[in-house]
N, C-alpha and C positions, 0 to 999 in steps of 0.2 A: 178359821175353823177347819179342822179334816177328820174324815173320818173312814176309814182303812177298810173297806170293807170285806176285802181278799188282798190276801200277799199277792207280791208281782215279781215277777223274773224281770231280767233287762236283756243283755246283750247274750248271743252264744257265743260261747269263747273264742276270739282270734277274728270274727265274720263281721265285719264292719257293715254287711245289708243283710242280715239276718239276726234283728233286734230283739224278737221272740216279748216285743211288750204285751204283757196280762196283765189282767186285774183291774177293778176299779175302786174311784178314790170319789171321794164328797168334798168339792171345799166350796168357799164363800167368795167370789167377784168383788174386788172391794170397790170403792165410790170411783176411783181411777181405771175402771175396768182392767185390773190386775187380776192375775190366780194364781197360785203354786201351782209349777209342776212336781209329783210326787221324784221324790228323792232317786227311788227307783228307777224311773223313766229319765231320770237325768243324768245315772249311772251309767242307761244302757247307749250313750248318743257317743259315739269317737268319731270325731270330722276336722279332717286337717287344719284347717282353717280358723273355724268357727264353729271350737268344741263346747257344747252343751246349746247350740244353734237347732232352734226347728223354721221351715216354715209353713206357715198357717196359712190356710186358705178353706173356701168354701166345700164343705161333702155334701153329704147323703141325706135324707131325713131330718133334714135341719141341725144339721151337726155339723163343725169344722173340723178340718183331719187338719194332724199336725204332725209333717215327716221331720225326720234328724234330716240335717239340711245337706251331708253328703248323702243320702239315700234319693234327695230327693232332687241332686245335682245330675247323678250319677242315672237312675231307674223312671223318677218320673220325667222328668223333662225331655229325656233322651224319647219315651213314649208318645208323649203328647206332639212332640216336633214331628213326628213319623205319620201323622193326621194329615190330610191332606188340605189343604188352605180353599181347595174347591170347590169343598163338601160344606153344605150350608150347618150343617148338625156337628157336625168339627170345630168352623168357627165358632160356633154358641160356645159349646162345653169348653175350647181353651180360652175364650176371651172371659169365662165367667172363672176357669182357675187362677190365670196369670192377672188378669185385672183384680182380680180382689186375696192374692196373695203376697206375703209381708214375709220377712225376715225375722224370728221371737228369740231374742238372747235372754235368759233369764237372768236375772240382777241377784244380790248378794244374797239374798232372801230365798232363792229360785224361783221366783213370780215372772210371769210373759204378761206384759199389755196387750189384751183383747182391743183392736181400733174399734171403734163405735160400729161400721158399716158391718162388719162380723158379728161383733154383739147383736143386731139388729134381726142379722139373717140366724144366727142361731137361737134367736128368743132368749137371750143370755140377760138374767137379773139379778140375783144374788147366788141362788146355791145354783153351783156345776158338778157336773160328774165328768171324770177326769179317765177315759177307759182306755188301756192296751188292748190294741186290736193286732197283734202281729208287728207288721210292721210300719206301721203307724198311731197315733194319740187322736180319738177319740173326742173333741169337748163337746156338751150337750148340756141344755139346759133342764135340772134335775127332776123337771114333773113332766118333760118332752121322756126324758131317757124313761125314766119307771112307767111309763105309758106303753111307750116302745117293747121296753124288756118283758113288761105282764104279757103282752099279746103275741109277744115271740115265742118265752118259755111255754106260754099255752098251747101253741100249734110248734114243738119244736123237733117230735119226734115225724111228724108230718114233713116239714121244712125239710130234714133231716133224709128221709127217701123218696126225695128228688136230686140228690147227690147221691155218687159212688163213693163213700167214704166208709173204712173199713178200719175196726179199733184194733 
């Protein structure tokens, strides 16, 4: 099942780490803990290697972020190695990214298998929402996310002037 609820942009033209993913999508987890990624988002991924490649790992709010996997060859890992191994708060955050991040090639279908321990951490059961966040993919279990979203757009102009952000 999908269901589109904003169009989504993918890549800027020619800029291999500047993905520019919007939008979010509704699909259904199937029994194999599979999902589609939207079409869109799998437009926007150019990587040498291992083109239409993300990898998955644990975020925010119970959510798993999912980089195009040169983005995340290239931006995050080069960041995370720059932590210093001394720092007791460094090792948590990268032994909790790199231990529970996986490599998602999508199959014929464009579906990524969610592994159970991600499933687990992001409260993932049937329906997900599937969000561009720039430049990275979003997944979120769909009554975590509309929980999320209600209480953000509530306070969002609030949110909003505590950044320098100027339209």
């Amino acid at each position: 099942m999908t269901d589109e609820t904003e169009n989504s942009g993918s890549d800027v033209a020619g800029n291999s780490r500047n993905y520019g993913f919007n939008g979010q999508f509704r699909y259904s987890l199937d029994e194999k803990g599979r999902v589609a990624i939207p079409a869109p988002f799998r437009r926007g991924v150019v990587a040498a290697d291992d083109i239409d490649s993300f990898q998955l790992t644990v975020g925010f709010d119970n959510a798993l972020f999912a980089f195009p996997y040169e983005y995340w060859r290239e931006v995050v890992e080069r960041q995370i190695n720059n932590l210093s191994v001394m720092e007791a708060r460094a090792r948590s955050f990268t032994r909790a990214i790199f231990s529970n991040a996986v490599t998602c090639k999508p199959d014929k279908q464009g579906r990524i298998t969610i592994p159970p321990n991600l499933r687990r951490y992001a409260r993932l059961d049937s329906e997900v929402v599937i969000a561009g966040v720039y430049n990275r993919l979003e997944i979120w279990a769909a009554e975590i996310w509309e929980e999320y979203e209600r209480l953000t757009l509530d306070r969002f102009e609030e949110v909003v002037e505590d950044f320098d952000i100027r339209f």
